[in-house]
mmCIF file of the C-alpha atoms, coordinates in Angstrom:
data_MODEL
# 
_entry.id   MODEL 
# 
loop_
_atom_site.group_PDB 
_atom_site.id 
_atom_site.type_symbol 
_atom_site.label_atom_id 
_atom_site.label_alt_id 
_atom_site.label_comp_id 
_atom_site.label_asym_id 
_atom_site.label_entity_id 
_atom_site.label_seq_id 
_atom_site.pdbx_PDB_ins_code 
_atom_site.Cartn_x 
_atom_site.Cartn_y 
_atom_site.Cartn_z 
_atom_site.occupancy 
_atom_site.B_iso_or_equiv 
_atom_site.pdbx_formal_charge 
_atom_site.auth_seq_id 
_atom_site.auth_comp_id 
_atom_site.auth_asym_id 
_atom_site.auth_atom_id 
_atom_site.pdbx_PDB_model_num 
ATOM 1  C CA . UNK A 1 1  ? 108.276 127.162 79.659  1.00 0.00 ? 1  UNK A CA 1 
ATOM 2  C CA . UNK A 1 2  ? 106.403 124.171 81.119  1.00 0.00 ? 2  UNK A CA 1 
ATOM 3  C CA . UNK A 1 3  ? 102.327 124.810 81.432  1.00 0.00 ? 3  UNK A CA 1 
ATOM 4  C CA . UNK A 1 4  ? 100.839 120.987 82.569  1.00 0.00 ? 4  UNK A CA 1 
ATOM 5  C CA . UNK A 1 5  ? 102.255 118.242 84.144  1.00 0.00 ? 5  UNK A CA 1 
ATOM 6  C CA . UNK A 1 6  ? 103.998 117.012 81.591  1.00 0.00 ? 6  UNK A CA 1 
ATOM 7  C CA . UNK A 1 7  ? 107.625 118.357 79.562  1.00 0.00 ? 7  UNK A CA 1 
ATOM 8  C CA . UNK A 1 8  ? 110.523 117.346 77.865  1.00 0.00 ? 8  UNK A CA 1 
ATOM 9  C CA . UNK A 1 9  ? 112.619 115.884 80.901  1.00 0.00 ? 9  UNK A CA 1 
ATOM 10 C CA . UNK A 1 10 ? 110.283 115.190 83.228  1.00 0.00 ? 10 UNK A CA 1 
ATOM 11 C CA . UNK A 1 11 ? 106.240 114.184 84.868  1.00 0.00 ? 11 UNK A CA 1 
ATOM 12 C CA . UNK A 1 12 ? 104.407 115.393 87.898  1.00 0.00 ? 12 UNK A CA 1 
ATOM 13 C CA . UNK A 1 13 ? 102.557 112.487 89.546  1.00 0.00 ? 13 UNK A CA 1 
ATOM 14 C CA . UNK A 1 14 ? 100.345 113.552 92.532  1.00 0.00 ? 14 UNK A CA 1 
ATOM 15 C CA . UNK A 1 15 ? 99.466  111.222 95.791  1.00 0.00 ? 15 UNK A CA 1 
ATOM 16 C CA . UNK A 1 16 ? 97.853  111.103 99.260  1.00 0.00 ? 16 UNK A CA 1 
ATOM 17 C CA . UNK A 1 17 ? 100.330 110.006 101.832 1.00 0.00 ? 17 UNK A CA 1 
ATOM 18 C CA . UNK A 1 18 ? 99.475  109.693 105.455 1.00 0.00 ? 18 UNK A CA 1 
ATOM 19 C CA . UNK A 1 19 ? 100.576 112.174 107.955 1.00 0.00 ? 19 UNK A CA 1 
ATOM 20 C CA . UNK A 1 20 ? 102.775 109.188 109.272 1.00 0.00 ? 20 UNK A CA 1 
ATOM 21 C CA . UNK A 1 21 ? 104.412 108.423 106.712 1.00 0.00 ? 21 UNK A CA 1 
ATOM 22 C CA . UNK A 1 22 ? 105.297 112.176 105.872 1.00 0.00 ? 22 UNK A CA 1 
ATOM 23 C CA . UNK A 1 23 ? 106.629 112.438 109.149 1.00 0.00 ? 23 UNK A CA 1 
ATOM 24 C CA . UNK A 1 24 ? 109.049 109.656 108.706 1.00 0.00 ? 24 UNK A CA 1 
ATOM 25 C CA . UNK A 1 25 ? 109.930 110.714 105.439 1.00 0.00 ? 25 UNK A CA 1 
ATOM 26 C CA . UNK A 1 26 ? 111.106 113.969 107.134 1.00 0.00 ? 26 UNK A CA 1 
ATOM 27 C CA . UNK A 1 27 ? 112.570 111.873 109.577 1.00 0.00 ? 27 UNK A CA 1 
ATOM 28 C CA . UNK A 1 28 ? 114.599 110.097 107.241 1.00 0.00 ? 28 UNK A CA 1 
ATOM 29 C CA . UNK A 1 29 ? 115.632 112.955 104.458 1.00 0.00 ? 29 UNK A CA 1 
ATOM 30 C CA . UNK A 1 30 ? 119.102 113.862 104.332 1.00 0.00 ? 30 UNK A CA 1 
ATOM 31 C CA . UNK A 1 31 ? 120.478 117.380 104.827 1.00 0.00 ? 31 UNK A CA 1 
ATOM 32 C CA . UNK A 1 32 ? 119.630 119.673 102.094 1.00 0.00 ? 32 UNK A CA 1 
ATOM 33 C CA . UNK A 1 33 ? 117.723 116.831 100.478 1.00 0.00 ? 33 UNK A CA 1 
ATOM 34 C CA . UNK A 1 34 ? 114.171 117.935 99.139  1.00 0.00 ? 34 UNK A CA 1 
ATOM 35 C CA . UNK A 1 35 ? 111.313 116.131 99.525  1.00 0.00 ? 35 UNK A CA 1 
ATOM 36 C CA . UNK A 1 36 ? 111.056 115.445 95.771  1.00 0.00 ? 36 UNK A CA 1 
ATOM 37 C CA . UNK A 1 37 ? 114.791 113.983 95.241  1.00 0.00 ? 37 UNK A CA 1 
ATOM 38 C CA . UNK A 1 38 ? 113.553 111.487 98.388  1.00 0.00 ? 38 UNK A CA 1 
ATOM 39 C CA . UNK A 1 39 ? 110.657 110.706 96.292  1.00 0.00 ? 39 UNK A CA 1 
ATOM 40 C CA . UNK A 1 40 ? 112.305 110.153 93.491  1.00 0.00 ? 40 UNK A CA 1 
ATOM 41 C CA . UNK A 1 41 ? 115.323 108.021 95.400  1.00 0.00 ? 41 UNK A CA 1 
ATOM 42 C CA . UNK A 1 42 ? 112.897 106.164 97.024  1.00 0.00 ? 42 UNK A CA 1 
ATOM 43 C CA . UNK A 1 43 ? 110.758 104.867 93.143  1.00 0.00 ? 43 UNK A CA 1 
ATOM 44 C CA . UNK A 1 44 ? 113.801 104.029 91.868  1.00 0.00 ? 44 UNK A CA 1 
ATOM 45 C CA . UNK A 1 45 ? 114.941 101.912 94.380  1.00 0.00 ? 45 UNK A CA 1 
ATOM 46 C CA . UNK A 1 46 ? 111.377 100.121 94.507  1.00 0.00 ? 46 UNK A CA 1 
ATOM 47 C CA . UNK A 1 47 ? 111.546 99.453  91.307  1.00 0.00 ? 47 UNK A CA 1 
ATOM 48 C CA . UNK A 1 48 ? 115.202 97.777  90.983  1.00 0.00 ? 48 UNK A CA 1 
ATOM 49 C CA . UNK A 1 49 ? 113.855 95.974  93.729  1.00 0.00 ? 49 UNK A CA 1 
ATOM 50 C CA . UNK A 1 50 ? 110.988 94.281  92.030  1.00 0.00 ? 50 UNK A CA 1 
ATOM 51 C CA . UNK A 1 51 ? 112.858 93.580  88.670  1.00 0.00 ? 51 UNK A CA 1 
ATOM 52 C CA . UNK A 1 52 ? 115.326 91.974  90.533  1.00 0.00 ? 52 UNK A CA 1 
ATOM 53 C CA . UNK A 1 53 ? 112.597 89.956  92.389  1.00 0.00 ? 53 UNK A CA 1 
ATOM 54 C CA . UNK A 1 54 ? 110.856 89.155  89.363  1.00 0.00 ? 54 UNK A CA 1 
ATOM 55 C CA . UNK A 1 55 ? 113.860 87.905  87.589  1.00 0.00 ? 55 UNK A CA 1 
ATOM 56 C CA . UNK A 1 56 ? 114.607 85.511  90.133  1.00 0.00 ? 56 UNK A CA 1 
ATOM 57 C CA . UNK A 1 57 ? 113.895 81.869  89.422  1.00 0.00 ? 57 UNK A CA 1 
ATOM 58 C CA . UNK A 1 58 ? 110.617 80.603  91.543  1.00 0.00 ? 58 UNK A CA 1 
ATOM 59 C CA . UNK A 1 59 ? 111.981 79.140  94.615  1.00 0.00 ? 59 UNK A CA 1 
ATOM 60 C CA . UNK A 1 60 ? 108.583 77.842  95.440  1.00 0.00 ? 60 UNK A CA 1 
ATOM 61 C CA . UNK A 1 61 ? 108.255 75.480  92.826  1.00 0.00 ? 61 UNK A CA 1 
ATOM 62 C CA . UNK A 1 62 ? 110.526 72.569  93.394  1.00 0.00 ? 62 UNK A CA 1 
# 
């Protein structure tokens, strides 16, 4: 049995998030979807988004 925030599989993180932006993410979760799977969906596309932005060559030198 887990007893901190840490275990085998997985980490708890904790953050403030406005009360705007909690509305939209209720707003925007699928059926059935919890609010920790949108989390989660949501990091993992952030972060393929930056590697893929960082491994781009800089267009602004040239």
């Amino acid at each position: 049995m887990a007893t901190g925030s840490v275990n085998a599989k997985s980490q708890k993180i904790h953050a403030r998030v406005s009360h705007e932006i909690i509305a939209n993410v209720e707003l925007a979760k699928n059926e059935g979807e919890s609010t920790s799977q949108f989390v989660v969906t949501a990091l993992q596309g952030e972060i393929k988004r930056r590697q893929k932005e960082k491994s781009k060559p800089d267009e602004s030198k040239g």
